[in-house]
DODRENGU-367598 format. One record per atom (N, C-alpha, C): x, z, y; residue number from 1; atom name. Coordinates in nm, 2 decimals. Layout:
! DODRENGU-367598
((X, Z, Y), NUM, "CA")
...
END
This chain:
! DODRENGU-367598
((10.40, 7.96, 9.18), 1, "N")
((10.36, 8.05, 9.28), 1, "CA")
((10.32, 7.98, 9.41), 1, "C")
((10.29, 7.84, 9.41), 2, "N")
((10.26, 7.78, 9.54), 2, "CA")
((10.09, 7.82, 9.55), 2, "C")
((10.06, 7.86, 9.50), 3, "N")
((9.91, 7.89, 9.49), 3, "CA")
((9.83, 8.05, 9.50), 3, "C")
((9.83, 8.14, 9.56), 4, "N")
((9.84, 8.27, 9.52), 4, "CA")
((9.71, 8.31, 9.47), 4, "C")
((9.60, 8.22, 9.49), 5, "N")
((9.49, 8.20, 9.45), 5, "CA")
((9.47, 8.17, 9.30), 5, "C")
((9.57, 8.06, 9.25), 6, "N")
((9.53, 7.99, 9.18), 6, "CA")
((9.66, 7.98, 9.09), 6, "C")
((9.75, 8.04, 9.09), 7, "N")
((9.87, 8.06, 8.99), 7, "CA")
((9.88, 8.00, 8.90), 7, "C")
((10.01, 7.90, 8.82), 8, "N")
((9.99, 7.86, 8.71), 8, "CA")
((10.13, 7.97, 8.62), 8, "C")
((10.10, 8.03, 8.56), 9, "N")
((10.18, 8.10, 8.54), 9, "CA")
((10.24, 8.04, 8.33), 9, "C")
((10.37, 8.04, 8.32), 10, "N")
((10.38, 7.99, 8.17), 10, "CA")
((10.41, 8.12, 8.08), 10, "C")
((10.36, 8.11, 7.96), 11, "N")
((10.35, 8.21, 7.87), 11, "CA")
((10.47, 8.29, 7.83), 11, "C")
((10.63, 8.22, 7.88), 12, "N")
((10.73, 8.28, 7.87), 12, "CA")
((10.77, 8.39, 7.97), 12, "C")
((10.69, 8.30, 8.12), 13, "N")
((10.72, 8.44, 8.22), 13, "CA")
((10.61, 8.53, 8.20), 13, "C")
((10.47, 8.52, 8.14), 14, "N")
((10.37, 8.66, 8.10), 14, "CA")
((10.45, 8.72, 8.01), 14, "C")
((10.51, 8.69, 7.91), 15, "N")
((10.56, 8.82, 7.81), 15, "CA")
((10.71, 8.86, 7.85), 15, "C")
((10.80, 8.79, 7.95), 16, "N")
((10.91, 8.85, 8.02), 16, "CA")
((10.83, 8.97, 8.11), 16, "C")
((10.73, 8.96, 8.16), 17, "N")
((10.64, 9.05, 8.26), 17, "CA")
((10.59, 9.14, 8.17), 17, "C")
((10.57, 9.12, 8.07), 18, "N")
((10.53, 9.26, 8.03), 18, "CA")
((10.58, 9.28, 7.90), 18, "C")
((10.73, 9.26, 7.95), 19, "N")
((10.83, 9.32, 7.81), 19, "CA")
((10.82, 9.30, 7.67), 19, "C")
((10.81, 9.19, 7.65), 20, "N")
((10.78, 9.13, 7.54), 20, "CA")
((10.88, 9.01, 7.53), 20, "C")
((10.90, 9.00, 7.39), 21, "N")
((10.98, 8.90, 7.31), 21, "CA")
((10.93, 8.73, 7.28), 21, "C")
((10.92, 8.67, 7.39), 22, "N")
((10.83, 8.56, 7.37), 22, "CA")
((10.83, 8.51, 7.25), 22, "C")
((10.96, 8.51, 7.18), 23, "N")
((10.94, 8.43, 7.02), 23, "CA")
((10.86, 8.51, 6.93), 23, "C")
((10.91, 8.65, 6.91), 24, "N")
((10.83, 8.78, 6.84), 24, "CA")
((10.67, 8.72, 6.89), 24, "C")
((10.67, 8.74, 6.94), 25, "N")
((10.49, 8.71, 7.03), 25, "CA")
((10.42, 8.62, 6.99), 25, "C")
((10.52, 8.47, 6.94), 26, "N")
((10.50, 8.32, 6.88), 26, "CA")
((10.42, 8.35, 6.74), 26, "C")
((10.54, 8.42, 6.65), 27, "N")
((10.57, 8.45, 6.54), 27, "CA")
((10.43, 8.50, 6.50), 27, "C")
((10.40, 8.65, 6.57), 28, "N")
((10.36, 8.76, 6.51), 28, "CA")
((10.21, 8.70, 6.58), 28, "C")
((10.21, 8.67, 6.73), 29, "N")
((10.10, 8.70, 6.75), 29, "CA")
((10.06, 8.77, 6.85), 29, "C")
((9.97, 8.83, 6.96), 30, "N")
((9.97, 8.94, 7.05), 30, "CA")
((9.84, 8.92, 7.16), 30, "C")
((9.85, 9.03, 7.21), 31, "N")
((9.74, 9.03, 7.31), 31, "CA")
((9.79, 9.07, 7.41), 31, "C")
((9.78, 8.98, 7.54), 32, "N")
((9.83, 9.05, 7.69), 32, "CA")
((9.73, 9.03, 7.77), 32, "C")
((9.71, 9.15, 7.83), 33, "N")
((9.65, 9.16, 7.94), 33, "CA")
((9.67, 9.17, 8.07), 33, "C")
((9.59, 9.01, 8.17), 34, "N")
((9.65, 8.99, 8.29), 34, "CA")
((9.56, 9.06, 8.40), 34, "C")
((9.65, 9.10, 8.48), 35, "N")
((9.56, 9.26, 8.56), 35, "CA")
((9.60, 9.18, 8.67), 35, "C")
((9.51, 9.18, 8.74), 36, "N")
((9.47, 9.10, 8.89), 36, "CA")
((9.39, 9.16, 8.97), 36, "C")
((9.52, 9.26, 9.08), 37, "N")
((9.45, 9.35, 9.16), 37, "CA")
((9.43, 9.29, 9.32), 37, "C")
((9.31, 9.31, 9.39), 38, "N")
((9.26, 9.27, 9.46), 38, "CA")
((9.30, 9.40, 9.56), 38, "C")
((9.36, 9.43, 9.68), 39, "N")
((9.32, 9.54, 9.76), 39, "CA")
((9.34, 9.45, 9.94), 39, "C")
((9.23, 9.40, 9.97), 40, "N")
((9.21, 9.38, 10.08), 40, "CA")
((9.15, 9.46, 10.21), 40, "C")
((9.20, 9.47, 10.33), 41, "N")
((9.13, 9.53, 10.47), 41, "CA")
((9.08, 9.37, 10.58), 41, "C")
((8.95, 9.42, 10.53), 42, "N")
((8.87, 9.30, 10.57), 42, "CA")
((8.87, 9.28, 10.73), 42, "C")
((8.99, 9.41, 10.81), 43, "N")
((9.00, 9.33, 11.00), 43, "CA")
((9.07, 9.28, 11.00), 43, "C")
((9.14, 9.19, 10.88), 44, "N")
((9.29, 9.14, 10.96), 44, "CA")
((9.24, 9.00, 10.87), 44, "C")
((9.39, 8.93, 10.91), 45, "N")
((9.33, 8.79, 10.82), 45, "CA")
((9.32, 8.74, 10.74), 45, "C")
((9.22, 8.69, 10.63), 46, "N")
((9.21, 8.65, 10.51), 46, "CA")
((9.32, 8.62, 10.46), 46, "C")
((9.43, 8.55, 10.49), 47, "N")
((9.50, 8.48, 10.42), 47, "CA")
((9.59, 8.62, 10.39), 47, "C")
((9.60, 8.77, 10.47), 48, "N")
((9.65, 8.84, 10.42), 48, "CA")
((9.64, 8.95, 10.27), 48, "C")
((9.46, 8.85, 10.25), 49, "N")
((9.43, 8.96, 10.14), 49, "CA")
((9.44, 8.85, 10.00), 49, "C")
((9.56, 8.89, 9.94), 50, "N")
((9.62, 8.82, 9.82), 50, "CA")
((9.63, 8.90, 9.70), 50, "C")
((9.61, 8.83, 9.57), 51, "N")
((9.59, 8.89, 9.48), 51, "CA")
((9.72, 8.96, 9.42), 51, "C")
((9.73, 9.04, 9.36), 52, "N")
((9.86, 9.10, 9.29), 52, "CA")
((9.86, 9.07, 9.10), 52, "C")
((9.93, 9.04, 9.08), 53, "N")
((9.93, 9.03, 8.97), 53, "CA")
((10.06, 9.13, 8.85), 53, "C")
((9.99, 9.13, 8.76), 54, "N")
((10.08, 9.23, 8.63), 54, "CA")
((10.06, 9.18, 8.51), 54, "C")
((10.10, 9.19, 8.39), 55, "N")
((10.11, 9.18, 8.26), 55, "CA")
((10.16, 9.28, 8.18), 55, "C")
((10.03, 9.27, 8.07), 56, "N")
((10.09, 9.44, 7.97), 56, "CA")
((10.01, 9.38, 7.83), 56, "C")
((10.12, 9.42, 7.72), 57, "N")
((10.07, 9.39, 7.55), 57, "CA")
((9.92, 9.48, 7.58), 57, "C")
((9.82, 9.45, 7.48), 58, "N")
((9.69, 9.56, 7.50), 58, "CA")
((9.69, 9.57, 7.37), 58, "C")
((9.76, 9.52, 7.25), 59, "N")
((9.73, 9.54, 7.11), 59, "CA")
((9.80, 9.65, 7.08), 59, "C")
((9.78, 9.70, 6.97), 60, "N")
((9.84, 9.78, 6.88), 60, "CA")
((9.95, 9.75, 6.78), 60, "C")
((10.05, 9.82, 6.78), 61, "N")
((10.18, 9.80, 6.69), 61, "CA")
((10.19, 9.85, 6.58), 61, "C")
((10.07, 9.99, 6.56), 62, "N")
((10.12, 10.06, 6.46), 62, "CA")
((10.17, 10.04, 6.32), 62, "C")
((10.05, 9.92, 6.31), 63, "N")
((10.07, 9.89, 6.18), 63, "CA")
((10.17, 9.79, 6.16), 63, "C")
((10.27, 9.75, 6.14), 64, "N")
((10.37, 9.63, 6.14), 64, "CA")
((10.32, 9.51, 6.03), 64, "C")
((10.20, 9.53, 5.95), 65, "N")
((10.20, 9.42, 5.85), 65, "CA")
((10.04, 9.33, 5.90), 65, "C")
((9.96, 9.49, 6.01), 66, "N")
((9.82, 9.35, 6.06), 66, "CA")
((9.88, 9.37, 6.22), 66, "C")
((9.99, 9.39, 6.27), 67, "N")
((9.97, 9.41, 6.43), 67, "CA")
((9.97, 9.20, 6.47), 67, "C")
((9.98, 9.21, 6.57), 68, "N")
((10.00, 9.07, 6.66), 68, "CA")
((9.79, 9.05, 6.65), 68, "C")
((9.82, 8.89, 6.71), 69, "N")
((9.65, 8.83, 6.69), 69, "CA")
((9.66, 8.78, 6.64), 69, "C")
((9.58, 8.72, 6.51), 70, "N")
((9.58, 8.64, 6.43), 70, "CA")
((9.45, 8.60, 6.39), 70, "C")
((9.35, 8.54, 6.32), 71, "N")
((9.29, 8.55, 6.18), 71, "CA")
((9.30, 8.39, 6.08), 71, "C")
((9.18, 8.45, 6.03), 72, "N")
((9.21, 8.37, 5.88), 72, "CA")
((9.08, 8.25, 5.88), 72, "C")
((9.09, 8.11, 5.85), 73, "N")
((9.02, 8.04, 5.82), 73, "CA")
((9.04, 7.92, 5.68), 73, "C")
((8.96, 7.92, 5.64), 74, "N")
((8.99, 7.80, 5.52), 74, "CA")
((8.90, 7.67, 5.56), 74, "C")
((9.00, 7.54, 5.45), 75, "N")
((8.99, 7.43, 5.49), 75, "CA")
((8.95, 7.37, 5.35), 75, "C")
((8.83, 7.31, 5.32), 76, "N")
((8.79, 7.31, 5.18), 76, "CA")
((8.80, 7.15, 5.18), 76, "C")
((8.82, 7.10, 5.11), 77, "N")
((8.83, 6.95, 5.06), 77, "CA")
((8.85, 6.93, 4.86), 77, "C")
((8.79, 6.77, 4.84), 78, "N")
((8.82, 6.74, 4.71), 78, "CA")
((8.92, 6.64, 4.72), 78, "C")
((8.99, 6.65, 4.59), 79, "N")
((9.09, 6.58, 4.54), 79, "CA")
((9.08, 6.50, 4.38), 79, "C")
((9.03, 6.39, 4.34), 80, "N")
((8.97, 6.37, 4.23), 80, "CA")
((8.86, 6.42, 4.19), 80, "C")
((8.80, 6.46, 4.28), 81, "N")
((8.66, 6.55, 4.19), 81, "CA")
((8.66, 6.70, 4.20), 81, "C")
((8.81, 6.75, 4.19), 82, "N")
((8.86, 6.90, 4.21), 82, "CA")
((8.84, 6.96, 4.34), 82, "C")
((8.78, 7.03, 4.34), 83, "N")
((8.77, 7.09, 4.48), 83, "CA")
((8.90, 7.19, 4.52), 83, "C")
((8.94, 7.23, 4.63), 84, "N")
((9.03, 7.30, 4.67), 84, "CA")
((9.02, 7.34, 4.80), 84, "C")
((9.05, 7.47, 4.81), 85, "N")
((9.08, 7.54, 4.94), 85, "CA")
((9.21, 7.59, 4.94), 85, "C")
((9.24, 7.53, 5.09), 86, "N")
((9.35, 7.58, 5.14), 86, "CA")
((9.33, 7.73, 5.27), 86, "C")
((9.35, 7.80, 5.26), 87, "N")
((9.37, 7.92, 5.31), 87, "CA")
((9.45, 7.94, 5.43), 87, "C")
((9.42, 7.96, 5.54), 88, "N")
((9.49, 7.92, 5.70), 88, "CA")
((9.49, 8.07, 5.74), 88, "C")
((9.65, 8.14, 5.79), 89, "N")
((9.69, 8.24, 5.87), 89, "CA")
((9.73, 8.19, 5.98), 89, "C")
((9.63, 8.19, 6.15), 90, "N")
((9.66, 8.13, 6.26), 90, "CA")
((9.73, 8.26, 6.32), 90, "C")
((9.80, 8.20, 6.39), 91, "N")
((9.84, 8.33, 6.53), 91, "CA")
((9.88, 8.26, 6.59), 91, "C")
((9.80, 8.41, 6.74), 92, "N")
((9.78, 8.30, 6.87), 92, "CA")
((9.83, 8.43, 6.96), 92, "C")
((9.84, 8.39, 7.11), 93, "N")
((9.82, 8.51, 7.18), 93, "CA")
((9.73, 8.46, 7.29), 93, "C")
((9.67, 8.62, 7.29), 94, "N")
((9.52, 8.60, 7.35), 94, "CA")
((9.53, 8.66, 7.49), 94, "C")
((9.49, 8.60, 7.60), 95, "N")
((9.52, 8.68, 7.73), 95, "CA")
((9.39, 8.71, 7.73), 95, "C")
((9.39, 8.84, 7.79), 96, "N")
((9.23, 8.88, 7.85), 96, "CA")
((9.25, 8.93, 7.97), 96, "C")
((9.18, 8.86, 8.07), 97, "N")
((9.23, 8.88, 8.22), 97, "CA")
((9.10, 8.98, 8.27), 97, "C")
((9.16, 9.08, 8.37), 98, "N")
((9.08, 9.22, 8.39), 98, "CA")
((9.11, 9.21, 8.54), 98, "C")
((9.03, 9.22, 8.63), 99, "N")
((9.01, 9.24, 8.77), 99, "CA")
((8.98, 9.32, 8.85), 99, "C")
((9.03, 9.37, 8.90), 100, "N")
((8.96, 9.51, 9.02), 100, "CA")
((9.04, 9.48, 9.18), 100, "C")
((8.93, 9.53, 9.22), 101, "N")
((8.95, 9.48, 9.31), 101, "CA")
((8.88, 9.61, 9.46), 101, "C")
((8.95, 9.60, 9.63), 102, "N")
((8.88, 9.66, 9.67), 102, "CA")
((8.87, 9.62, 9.79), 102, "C")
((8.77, 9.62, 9.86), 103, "N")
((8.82, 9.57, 10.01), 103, "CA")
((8.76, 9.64, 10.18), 103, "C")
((8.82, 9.69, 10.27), 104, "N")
((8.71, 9.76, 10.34), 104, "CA")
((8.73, 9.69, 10.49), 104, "C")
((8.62, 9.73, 10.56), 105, "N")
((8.66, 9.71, 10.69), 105, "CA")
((8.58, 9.78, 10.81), 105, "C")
((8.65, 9.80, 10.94), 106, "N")
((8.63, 9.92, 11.04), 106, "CA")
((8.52, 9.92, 11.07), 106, "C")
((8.36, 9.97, 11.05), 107, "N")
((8.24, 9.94, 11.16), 107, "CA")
((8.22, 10.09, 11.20), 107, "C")
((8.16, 10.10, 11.37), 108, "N")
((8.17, 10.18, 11.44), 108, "CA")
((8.07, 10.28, 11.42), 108, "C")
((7.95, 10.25, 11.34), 109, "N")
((7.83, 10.29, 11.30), 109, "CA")
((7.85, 10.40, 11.24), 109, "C")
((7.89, 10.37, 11.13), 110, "N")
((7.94, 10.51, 11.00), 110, "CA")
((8.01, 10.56, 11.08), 110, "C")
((8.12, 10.56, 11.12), 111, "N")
((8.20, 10.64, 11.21), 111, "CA")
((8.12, 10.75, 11.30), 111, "C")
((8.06, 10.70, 11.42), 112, "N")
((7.98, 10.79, 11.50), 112, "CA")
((7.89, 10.87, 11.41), 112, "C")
((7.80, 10.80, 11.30), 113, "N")
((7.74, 10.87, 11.22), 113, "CA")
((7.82, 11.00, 11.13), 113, "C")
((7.92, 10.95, 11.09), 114, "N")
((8.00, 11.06, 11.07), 114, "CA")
((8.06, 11.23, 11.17), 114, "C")
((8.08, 11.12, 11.26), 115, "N")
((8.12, 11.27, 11.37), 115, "CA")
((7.99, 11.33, 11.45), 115, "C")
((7.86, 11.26, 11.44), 116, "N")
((7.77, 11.34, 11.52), 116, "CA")
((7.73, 11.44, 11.39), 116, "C")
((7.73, 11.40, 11.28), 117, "N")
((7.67, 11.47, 11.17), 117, "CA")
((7.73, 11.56, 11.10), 117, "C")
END
């Protein structure tokens, strides 16, 4: 957190943050999504407009036998002449980082235009 810009954040405090079982998560697999809210007032000083940050699972549970992230790749090679595939179940957890953000600041223009109008 020496960085508020620039965070390095490890995968155990993201799924402590959004209630999740870091080993379950290993095991199975998952999706979290890192929500990085922006709400700055552009008359005061930059260094006051800092990002916020959250974490939340975005996958689905229902099914307990395809939930987590995963997929499937094979790895083909010969052995004497025989050919063979080996068959690969990866799981990973996938962050997808989502931003919004908002920022305003006081000009006198719109204002007067508001109250003459």
């Amino acid at each position: 957190e020496s960085d508020p810009y620039c965070p390095n954040f490890r995968l155990g405090y993201i799924a402590h943050q959004a209630r999740e079982n870091f080993s379950e998560l290993c095991r199975t697999g998952g999706v979290i999504g890192v929500f990085i809210n922006w709400d700055c007032n552009l008359d005061l000083d930059p260094s006051h407009c800092k990002p916020m940050y959250s974490f939340r699972r975005l996958d689905l549970r229902k099914d307990l036998t395809d939930s987590g992230y995963h997929y499937r790749f094979a790895k083909y090679y010969s052995n004497n002449g025989v050919e063979y595939r080996t068959l690969i179940k990866a799981y990973g957890i996938r962050l997808d980082i989502i931003v919004h953000g908002q920022a305003g600041k006081f000009s006198p223009i719109p204002t007067i235009i508001s109250i003459v109008t």
